[in-house]
C-alpha positions in Angstrom: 69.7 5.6 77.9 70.5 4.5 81.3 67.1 3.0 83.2 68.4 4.6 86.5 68.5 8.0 85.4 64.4 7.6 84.3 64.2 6.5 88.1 61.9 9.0 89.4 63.5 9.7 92.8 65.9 10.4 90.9 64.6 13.2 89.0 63.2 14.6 92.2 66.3 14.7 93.3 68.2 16.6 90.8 65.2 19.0 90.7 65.4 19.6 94.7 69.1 20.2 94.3 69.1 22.7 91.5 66.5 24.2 93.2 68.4 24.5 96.5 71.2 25.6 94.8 69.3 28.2 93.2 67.7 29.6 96.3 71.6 29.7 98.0 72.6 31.4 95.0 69.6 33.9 94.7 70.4 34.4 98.7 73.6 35.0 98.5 72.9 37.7 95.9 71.2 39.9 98.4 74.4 40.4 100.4 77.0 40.4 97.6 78.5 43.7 96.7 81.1 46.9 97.3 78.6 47.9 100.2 78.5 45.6 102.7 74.9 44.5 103.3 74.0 42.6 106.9 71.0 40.6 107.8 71.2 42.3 111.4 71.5 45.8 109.6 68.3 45.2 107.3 66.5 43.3 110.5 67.6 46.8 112.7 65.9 48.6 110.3 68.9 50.4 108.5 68.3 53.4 106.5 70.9 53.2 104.4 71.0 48.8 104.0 67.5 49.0 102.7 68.1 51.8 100.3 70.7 49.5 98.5 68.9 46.1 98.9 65.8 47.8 97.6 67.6 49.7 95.0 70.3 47.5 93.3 70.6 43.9 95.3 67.4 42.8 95.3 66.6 43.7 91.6 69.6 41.6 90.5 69.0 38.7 92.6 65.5 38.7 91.0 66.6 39.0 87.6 69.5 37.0 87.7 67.5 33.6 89.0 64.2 34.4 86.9 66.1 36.0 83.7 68.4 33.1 83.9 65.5 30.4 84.3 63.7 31.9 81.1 66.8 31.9 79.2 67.5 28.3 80.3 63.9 27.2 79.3 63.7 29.2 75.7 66.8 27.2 75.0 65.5 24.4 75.4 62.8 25.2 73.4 64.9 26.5 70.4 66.4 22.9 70.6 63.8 20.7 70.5 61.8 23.0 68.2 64.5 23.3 65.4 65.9 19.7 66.0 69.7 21.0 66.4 71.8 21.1 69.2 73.0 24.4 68.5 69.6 26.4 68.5 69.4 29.2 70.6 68.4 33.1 70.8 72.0 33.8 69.5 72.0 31.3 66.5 68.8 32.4 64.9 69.1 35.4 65.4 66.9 36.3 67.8 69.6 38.0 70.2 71.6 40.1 67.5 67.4 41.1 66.9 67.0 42.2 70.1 70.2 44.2 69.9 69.3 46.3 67.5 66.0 47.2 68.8 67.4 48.0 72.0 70.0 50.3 70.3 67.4 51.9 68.2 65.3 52.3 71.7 68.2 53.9 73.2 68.4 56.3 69.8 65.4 57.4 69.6 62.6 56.1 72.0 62.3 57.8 75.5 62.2 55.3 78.8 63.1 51.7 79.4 59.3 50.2 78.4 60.7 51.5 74.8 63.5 50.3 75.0 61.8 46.9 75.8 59.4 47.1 73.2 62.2 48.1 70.7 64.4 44.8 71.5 61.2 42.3 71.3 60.1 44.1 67.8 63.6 43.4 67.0 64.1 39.8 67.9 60.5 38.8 66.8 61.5 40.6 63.3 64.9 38.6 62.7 63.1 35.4 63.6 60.2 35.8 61.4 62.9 36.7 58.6 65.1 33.4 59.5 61.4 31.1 59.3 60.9 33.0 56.4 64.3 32.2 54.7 64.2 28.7 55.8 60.9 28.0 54.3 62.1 29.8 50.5 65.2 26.7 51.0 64.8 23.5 49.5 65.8 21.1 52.6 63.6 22.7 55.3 65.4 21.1 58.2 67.1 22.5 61.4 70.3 22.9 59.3 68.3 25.8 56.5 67.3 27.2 59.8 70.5 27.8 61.6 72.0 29.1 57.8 69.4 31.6 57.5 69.6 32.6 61.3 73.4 33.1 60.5 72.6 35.3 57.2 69.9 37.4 59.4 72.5 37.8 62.3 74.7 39.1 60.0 72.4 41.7 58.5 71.0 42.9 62.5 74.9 42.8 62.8 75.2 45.1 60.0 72.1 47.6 61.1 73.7 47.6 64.4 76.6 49.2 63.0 75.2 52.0 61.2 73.2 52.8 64.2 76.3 53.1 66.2 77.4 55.9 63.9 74.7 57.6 64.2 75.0 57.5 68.1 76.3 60.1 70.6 79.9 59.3 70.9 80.0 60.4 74.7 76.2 58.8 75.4 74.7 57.0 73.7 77.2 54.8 72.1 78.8 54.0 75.4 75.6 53.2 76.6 75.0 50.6 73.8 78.2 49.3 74.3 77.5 49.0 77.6 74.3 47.1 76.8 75.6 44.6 74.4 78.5 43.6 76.9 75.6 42.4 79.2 75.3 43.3 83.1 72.8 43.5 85.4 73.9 46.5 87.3 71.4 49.5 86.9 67.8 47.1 87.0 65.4 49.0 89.4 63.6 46.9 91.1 60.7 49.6 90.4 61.2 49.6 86.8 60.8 45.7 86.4 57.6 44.8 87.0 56.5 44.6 83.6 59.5 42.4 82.1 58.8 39.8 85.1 55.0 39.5 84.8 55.7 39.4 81.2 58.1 36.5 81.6 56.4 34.1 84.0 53.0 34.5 81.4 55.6 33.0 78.7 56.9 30.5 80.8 53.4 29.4 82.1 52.7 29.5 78.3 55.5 27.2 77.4 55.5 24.7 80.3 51.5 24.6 79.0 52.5 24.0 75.3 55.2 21.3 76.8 53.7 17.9 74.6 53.2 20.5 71.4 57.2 21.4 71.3 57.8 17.6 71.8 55.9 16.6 68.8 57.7 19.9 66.8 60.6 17.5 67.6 59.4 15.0 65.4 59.1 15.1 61.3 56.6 17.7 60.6 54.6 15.2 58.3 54.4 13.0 61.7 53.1 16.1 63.8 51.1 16.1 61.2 49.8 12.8 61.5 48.9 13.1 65.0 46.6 16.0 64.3 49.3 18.8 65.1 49.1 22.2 63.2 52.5 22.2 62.2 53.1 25.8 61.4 50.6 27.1 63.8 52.3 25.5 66.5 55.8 26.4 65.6 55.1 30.1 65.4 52.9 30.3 68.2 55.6 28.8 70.6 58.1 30.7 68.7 56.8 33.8 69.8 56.4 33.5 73.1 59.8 31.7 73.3 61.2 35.2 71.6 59.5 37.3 73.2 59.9 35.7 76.8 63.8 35.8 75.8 64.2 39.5 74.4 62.2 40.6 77.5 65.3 39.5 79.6 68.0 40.7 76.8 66.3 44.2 77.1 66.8 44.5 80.9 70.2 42.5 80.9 72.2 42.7 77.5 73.7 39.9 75.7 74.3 37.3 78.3 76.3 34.4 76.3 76.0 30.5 76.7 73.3 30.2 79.1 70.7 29.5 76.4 73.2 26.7 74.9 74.7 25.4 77.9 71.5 25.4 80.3 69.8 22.7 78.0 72.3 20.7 77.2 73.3 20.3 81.0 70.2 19.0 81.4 70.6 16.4 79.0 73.5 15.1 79.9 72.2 14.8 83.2 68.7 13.6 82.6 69.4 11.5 79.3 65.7 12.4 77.8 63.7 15.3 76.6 60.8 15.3 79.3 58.9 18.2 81.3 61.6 17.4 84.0 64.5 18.3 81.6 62.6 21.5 80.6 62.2 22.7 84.0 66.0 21.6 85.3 67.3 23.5 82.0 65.7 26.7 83.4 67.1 26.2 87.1 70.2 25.7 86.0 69.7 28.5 83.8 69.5 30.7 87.1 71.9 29.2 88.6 74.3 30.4 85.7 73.0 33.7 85.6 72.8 34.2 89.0 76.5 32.8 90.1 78.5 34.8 86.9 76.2 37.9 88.4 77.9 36.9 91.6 81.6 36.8 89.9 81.4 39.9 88.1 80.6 42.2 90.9 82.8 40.7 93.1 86.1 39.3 91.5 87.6 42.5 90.9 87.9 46.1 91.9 85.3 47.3 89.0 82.4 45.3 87.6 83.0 42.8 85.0 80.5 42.1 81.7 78.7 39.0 83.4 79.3 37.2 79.6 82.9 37.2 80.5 82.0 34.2 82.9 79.3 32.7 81.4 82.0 32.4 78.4 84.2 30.7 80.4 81.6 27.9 81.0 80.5 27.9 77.9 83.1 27.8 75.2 85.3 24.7 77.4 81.5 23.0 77.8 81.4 23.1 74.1 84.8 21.8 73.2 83.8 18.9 75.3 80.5 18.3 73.2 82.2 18.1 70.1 84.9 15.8 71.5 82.7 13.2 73.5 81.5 10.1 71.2 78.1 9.4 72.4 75.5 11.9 71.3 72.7 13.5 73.5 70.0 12.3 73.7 
């Protein structure tokens, strides 16, 4: 561990630059688009400008730099919590969860708020299985966790498919297709208010809980040791690290890699697991989000599934972990 990256000018540096990089980002969002948007036009008072900043741009910008934060910070969570690398909403199945909810929202519940309440049943159901399954194993360690995250994905997986046939061919399939590819086009910024509040209580909650998901890190007869409910703990910030992560899989699909890649970028820069590497995972996080939001709207003559860049990140990212010698730290 290098001393100069614990320098604390440091730190306060990186975090001033993500967040910088965040705000351009998030700024450049407002203006990005098939309908030209102008700063004089919105200042002039423009009718029509404001009907689309109010209506689409501004409701992605928001969601693409606070979904992508949350998704940035419950990835680190997952990590730390579970002790492996690869923890995330998609390896224990908290994503494919939230899938089918949303699916069986879009089946048979009226209204977005159902649909949201369908994904976080969903996501807090597989993870409670996965725990469940981990603790019936012999080793309990990260690695029984990830296995029975993989055997509960593979069962949402399954449920997911017999949904589908159950669907509309010419509605509501497309439109759970549509879902799982991941976008942010359609968010009302009127319809959104819930999911936000929702996910700045869980990030308060988990920036709060910050020292209790540091000592999860450790052997749970250690935690134990210093005075830590083990199990109480662990579900407790397992919850809210669920349920702050299907709130933004409900309004914005399956949005790959971010979770995975925000932490570990992190790490690599910071070298340590502190508050500071918590909060840098969740800017870059947004910056992710936000910039592949950016791409996907913008790169071609329709609009692209935003996981289609964050893949591109991702998968090359992860090829490079499993090639480099020296382990994160």
């Amino acid at each position: 561990m290098k001393p100069s990256m614990e320098s604390p000018t440091k730190t306060k540096s990186f975090l001033l630059v993500g967040t910088v990089i965040l705000t351009v980002l998030t700024l450049c969002s407002f203006f990005v688009g098939k309908y030209p948007l102008t700063l004089s036009g919105l200042l002039s008072g423009d009718a029509m400008q404001w009907r689309v900043f109010l209506t689409l741009r501004a409701s992605r910008a928001v969601i693409g730099a606070i979904g992508g934060f949350v998704l940035g910070v419950t990835g680190f969570v997952y990590q730390t919590v579970f002790r492996n690398p690869l923890a995330s909403p998609d390896i224990i199945g908290a994503s494919s969860g939230a899938s089918v909810g949303a699916a069986f929202g879009i089946l048979f519940l009226p209204g977005a708020v159902a649909v949201t309440l369908s994904a976080f049943a969903g996501a807090i159901c597989c993870v409670l299985l996965a725990l469940t399954l981990s603790s019936l194993t012999a080793e309990k360690d990260g690695k029984s966790i990830i296995l029975s995250g993989i055997a509960v994905h593979s069962l949402a997986q399954t449920a997911l498919v017999c949904l589908k046939l159950l669907a509309d061919p010419e509605k509501q399939l497309a439109s759970i297709e549509y879902w799982i590819m991941g976008s942010l086009n359609g968010i009302s910024l009127y319809s959104i208010g819930g999911n936000i509040a929702l996910c700045l209580i869980c990030l308060v909650g988990m920036f709060l809980l910050y020292r209790q998901i540091l000592l999860l890190s450790l052997d749970d007869q250690e935690g134990r040791l210093l005075g830590v409910n083990v199990t109480q703990i662990r579900l407790i910030v397992l919850l809210i690290a669920t349920l702050a992560a299907s709130s933004v899989i409900s309004m914005t699909g399956l949005i790959s890699f971010i979770s995975l890649l925000a932490p570990h970028g992190a790490r690599l820069l910071f070298k340590n697991n502190r508050l500071s590497t918590m909060l840098f995972s969740g800017l870059l996080g947004g910056c992710l989000l936000t910039l592949g939001d950016i791409f996907a709207r913008s790169i071609a003559s329709t609009e692209l599934p935003v996981s289609i860049f964050t893949s591109l990140l991702g998968a090359p990212f992860l090829i490079y972990l499993c090639i480099r010698r020296k382990p994160l730290q």
